[in-house]
N, C-alpha and C positions, 0 to 999 in steps of 0.2 A: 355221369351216374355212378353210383357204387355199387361195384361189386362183388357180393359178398360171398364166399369160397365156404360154402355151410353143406355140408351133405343132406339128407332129403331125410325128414323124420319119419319113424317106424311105430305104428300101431302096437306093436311088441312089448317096446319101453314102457317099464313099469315102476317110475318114481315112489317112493313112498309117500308122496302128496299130490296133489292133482289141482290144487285150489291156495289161495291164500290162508284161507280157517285150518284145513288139514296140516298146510305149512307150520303155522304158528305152535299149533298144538304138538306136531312133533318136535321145535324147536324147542318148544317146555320143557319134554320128555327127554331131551338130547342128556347124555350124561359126560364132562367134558375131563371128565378124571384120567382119562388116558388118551397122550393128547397125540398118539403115535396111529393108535385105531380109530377116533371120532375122526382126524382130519382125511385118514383114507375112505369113512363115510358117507364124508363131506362131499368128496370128491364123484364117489360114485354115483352116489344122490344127483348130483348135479349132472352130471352127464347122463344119466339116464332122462331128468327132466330135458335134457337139449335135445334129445332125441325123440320127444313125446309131442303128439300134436294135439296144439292148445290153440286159445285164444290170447291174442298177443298181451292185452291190457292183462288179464289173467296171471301171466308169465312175467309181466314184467313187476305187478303187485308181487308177487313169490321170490324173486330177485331181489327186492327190493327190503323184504324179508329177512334175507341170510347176508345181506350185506356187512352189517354189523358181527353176527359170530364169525364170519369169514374173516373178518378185518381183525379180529382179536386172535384168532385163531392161526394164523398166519403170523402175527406178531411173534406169537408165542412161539409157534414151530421153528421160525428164523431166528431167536435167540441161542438154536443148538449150534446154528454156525460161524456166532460171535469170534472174530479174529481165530479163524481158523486158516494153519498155513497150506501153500498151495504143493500138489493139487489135491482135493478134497480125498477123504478114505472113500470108499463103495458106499458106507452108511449115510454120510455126508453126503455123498453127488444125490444119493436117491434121497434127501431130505430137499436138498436145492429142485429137483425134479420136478418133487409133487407141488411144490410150495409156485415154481413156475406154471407147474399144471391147471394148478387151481385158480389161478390167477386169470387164464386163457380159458377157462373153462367159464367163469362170471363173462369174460368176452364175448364168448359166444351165445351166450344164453342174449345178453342186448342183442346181441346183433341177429337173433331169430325176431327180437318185437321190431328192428329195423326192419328187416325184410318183410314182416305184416305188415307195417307202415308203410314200405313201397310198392305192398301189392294191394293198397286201397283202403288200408283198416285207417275209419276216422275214427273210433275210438281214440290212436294211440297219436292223433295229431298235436294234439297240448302236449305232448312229451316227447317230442320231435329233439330237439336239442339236449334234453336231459338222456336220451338214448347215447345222442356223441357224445356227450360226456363221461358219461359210466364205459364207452367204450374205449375212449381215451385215456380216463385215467387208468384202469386194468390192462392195456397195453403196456403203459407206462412204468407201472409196475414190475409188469414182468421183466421191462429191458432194464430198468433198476434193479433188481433183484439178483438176475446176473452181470452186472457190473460192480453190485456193492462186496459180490463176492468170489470177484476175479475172474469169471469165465468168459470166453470169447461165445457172441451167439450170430445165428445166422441176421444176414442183410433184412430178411421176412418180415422181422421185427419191425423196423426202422420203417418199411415201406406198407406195412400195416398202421402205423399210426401215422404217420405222412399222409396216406390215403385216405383215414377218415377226416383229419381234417380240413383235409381240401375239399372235400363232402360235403364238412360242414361249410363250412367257409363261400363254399358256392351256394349253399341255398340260405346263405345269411342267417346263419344259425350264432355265429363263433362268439358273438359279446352278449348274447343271453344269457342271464342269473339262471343257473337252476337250482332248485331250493327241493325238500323233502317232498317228495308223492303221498296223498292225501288219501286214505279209503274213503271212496266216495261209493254211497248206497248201501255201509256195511253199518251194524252197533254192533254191542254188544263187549265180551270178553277178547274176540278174536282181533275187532275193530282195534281195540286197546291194544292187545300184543304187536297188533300190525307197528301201531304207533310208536310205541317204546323202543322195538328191534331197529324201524327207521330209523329214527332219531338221533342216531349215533357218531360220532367222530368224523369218520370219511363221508356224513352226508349233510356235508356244510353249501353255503349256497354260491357255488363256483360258478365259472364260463369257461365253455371249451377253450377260449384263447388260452385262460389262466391257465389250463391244466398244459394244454400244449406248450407253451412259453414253460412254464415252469417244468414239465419233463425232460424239455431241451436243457434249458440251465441246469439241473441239477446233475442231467447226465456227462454235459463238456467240464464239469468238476472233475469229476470221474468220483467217485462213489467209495469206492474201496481206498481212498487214503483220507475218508471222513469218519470216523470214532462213530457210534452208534448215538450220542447226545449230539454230535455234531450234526448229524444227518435231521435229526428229529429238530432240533433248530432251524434248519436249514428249510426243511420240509411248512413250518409255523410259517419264517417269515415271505416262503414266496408265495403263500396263498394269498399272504397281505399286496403284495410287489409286485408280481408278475401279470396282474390285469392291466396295470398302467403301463407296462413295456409295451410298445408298438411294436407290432411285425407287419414291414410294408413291403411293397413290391418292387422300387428304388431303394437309395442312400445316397448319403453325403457324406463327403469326412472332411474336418475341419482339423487343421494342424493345432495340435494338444490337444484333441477330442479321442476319447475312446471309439477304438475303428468298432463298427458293426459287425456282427456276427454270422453268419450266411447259412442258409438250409435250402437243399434241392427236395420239392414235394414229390419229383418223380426218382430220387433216389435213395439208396441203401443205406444212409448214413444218417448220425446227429448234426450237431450243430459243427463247422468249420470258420477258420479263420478264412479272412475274403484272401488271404494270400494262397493259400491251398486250394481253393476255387479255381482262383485264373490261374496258378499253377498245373492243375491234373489235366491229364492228356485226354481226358474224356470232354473239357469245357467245350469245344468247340461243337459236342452231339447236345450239350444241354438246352435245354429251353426254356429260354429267359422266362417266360409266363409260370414255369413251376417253383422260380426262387423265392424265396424270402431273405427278408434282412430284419436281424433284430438290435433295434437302435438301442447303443448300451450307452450312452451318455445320461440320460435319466437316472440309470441305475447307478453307475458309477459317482451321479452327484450326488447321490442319495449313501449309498452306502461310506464314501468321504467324509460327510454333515455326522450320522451316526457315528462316526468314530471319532470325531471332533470333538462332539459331544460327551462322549462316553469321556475320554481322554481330561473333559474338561468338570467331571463332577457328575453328571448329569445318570442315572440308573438307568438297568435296562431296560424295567418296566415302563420309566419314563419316558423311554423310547420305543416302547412298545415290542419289544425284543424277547418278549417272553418275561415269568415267574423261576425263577430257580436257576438263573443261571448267571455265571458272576460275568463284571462288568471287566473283567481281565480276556475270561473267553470269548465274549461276546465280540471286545475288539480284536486279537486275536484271529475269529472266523470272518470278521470283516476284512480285515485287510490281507486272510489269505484268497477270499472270493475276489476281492478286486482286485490279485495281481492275475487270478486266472479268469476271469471276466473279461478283465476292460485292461491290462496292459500287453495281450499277445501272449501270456505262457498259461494258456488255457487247455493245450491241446495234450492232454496227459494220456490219450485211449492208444496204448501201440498199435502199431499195423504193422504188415508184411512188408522185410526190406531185402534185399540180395543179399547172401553171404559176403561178405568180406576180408574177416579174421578169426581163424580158429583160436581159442585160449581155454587154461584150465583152470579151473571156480574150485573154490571149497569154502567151507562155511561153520561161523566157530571157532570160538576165540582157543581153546586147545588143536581144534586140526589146523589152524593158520598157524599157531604155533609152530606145530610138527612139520610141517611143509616149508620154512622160512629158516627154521635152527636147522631143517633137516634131522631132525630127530623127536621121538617124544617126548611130552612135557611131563617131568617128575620134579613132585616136590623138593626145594630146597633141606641138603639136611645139614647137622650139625654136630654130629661126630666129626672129635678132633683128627682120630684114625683117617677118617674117608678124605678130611679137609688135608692133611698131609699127605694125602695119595696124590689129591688133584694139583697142591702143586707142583709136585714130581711132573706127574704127566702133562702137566702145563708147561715146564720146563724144558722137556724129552720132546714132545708133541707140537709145542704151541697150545693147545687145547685141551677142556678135559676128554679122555676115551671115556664112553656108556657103555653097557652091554649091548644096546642095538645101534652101535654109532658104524656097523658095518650092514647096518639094514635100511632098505630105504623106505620112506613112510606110507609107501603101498603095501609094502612087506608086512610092515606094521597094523595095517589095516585103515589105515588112512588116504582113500583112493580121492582121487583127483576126478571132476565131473569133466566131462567134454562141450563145449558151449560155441556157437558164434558169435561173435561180436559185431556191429556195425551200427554206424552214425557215433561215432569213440571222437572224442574231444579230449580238453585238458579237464573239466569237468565230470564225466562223465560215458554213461555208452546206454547202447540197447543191445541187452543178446538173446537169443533161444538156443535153450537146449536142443543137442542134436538129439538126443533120443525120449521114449517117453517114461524113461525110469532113472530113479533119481532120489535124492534126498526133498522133502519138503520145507518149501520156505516161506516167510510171511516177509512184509511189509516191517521195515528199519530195523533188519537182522543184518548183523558183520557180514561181511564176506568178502575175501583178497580172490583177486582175479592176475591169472598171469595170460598174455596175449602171445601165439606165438610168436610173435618179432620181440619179446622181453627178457630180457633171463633175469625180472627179480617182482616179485608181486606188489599186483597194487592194492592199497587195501579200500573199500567201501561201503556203502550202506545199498541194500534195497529199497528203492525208492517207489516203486512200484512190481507190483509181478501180475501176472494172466495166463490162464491156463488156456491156449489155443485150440480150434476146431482139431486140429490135427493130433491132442493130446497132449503135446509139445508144451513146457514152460515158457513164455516168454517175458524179461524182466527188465526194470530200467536202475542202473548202478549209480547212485551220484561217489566218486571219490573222495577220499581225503587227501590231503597235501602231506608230501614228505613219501618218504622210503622209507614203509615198517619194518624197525629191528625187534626179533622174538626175546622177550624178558621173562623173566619171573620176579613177583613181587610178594613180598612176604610182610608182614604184622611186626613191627618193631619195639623189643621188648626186650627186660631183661630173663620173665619169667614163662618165657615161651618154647614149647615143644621143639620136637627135631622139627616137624613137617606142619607147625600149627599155623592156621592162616593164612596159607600159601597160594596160588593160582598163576595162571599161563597168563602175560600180558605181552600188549605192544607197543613198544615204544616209538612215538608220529617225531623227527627231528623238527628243528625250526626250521621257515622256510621266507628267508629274508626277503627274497623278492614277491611273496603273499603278504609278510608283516605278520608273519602267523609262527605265532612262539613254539618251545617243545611242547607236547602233552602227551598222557598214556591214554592207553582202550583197555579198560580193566573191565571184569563180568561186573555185570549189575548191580550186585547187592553190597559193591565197594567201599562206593565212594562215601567219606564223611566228611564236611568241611574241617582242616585242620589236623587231619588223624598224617601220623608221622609213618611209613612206611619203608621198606627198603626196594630198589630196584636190583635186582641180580642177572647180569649181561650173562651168556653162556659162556663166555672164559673166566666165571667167578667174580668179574670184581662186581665192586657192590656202589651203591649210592642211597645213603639216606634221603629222603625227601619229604615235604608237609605236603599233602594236597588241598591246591588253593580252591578254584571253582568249576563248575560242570559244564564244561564247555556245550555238550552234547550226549543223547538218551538215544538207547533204543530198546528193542526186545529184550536184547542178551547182553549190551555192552554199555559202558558209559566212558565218553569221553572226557578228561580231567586235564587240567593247567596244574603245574607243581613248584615248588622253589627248594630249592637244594636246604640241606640243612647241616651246617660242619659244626 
């Protein structure tokens, strides 16, 4: 039986509507011009109706009502935290908050016409599984919402929506269509508004499996390394997709078959690889009756054929893939869903591992500079005076002397983060920050990491980052290959400034036993095919170069292939 954790409603609570008519007509009246005050409204409104005792059919017409402004509304509000880096400003965490809030707040309003439903209201029996539904997808959401934008959330989540479907799933609710709530007994103008506000977007004619199965997949993606058109694709085609995946209570695995996916209904978690399963030290308390397996061979043949397809001519509306999007991304999202699907590198959500190695991070192609030359990055110039000083002191020294070449680049103000590192490979690592203050970072932003057992940095991308319970960053590095040396590269010309088109770069050697040539990491806005540049090493010498191709993009950097030029 379910459970449902609703506190006890109060005759006090004073919603500003009471009915579905009075609904509607304030929803006319709503004014959505400020979208910072109507959503904290929104909010209010709503949780006052949760706490107001009604009649469940009543409540659930009224819900059924704000679904649609809520769903726009919510859109809207979570566009303020498009690719925003981590961890969020005070303004941003309370944008992420309410947007959860509200989300849990539609939650619970179903889940008061549940509890009518379990205490005898046949009214709301034809709405039995459209109840699970609306309560699974608005969980769903909410555990989407903070994964799409890096925050670690309590286990609560997971075993809230685990629990209602096994709810459902027991009283054979899970492969019924639910389609839009009808007013029934009403006419009129209100009848009409009822209609219109239903009819909307998110009240298409699902089944709790679909929603279930598709908020499992969408979340073993992991969210936050999907582009905002990525997600909204993704979201299209598993509505279509995920009624057909099985989730059974066996499996099988057949050699060259996509292994199956595993979920504990009495646990805290998404979806896991079966290796992680018989792995964790908890399998032996589990209870075989609460697993499920979601057979990914289906999907995997399916999303294969689509890209087959695509590859071979074929469009993407042709393939039902959506209007508006090219047939480059489309294959693209397919074949990055089936390497984390159906080939085992699914498993993108960190967790909590033992310290291992301390190392120091920084971030940015000038402080990697200054941390690497050990000094700061200053424009190249081209005074003849200056150029005969340096090579005296190149001469005298080895080296040119700077004015802070007796400063080190803390001094400078170039401080170094404190990080652990663990699970470090030749690829790769996972670290958290040791404290909870820091520089903010997004998702394929540079960053050289030195490990205390190192004396020389390694350089890499952000591949993922999450803001943990504890406050803590925690982030996944993929590497680059080779030993970054600090350059500067400059604009080559005859009619160019002392310091004109200059920037901090870094030079990646070749790395024969990768097969992986030289290339720079120049800022972003560098690269042209063909544009002739010069590299300038910190003991002055120089090297013209063309650059060839873009090997690799992110945030702040791009990485380029070169060929010398005499």
């Amino acid at each position: 039986m379910l459970n449902l954790p609703l506190a006890p409603t109060d005759d006090r609570a004073n919603p500003a509507f009471k009915d579905a008519a009075s609904c509607a007509q304030w929803l006319g009246q709503l004014q959505l011009t400020n979208l910072h005050l109507v959503h904290g409204v929104i909010r209010t409104q709503l949780d006052e109706l949760n706490r107001y005792p009604m009649l469940g059919l009543e409540r659930l017409r009224i819900l059924e009502l704000l679904r649609e402004t809520v769903a726009h509304l919510q859109a809207d509000y979570a566009r303020k935290l498009t690719a925003r880096k981590l961890p969020l400003s005070e303004e941003e965490f309370t944008i992420l908050v309410s947007i959860t809030a509200l989300w849990q707040f539609m939650v619970s309003g179903y889940q008061r016409c549940l509890q009518s439903l379990l205490a005898g209201d046949k009214q709301l029996v034809a709405y039995s599984s459209m109840l699970c539904q609306r309560c699974l997808l608005y969980t769903g959401l909410q555990i989407f919402e903070y994964l799409r934008n890096g925050y670690e959330f309590e286990g609560g989540l997971w075993q809230q929506l685990h629990t209602l479907y096994a709810f459902c799933e027991e009283q054979g609710w899970q492969l019924e269509e639910v389609s839009v709530l009808k007013q029934h007994g009403s006419s009129g103008k209100g009848a009409s508004k009822f209609n219109e506000l239903a009819g909307g977007l998110n009240s298409r004619s699902v089944s709790c499996h679909a929603i279930y199965v598709g908020t499992l997949l969408t979340c073993y993606v992991y969210p936050g390394e999907l582009s905002r058109g990525q997600s909204q694709l993704l979201d299209r085609w598993l509505l279509r997709w995920s009624a057909a995946i099985p989730l059974e209570r066996r499996y099988a695995i057949s050699k060259g078959d996509a292994p199956p996916l595993a979920v504990d209904l009495a646990g805290s978690r998404g979806l896991q690889p079966l290796s992680q399963i018989s792995a964790a030290p908890s399998q032996a308390n589990q209870n075989e009756s609460d697993m499920r397996y979601l057979a990914m061979v289906p999907l995997s043949k399916l999303l294969q054929v689509k890209t087959i397809l695509l590859q071979q001519g074929q469009s993407p509306q042709q393939l039902e893939l959506g209007e508006g999007c090219s047939s480059a991304d489309c294959t693209g999202l397919l074949k990055f869903l089936h390497r984390r699907w159906c080939e085992g590198s699914g498993e993108r959500m960190p967790s909590r591992c033992s310290v291992e190695l301390p190392a120091r991070v920084c971030y940015g192609l000038e402080d990697i500079y200054t941390h690497i030359a050990n000094k700061s990055f200053k424009p190249p110039v081209r005074d003849t005076h200056v150029d005969s000083l340096a090579r005296s002191q190149i001469a005298t020294f080895g080296r040119v002397l700077s004015e802070d070449s007796h400063r080190s680049p803390t001094d400078s103000g170039h401080a170094l983060e404190a990080w652990q590192i663990s699970d470090e490979s030749i690829l790769g690592a996972r670290m958290l920050r040791e404290g909870t203050v820091g520089a903010r970072i997004g998702m394929n932003q540079i960053v050289a990491v030195r490990p205390a057992n190192a004396n020389v940095f390694i350089l890499g991308t952000i591949r993922w980052v999450q803001v943990t319970l504890t406050g803590q960053l925690s982030a996944g590095v993929r590497y680059l290959p080779g030993v970054a040396q600090a350059v500067a590269i400059k604009a080559a010309g005859v009619s160019l400034g002392a310091s004109d088109n200059s920037a901090a770069a870094l030079l990646l050697p070749d790395v024969p036993a990768l097969k992986t040539p030289s290339s720079l990491v120049i800022p972003r806005d560098w690269f042209t095919p063909g544009r002739v540049i010069e590299i300038i090493h910190p003991d002055n010498q120089k090297l013209k170069v063309k650059m060839a191709l873009s090997v690799e993009s992110g945030v702040d950097y791009e990485r380029v292939s070169f060929t010398p030029v005499y």
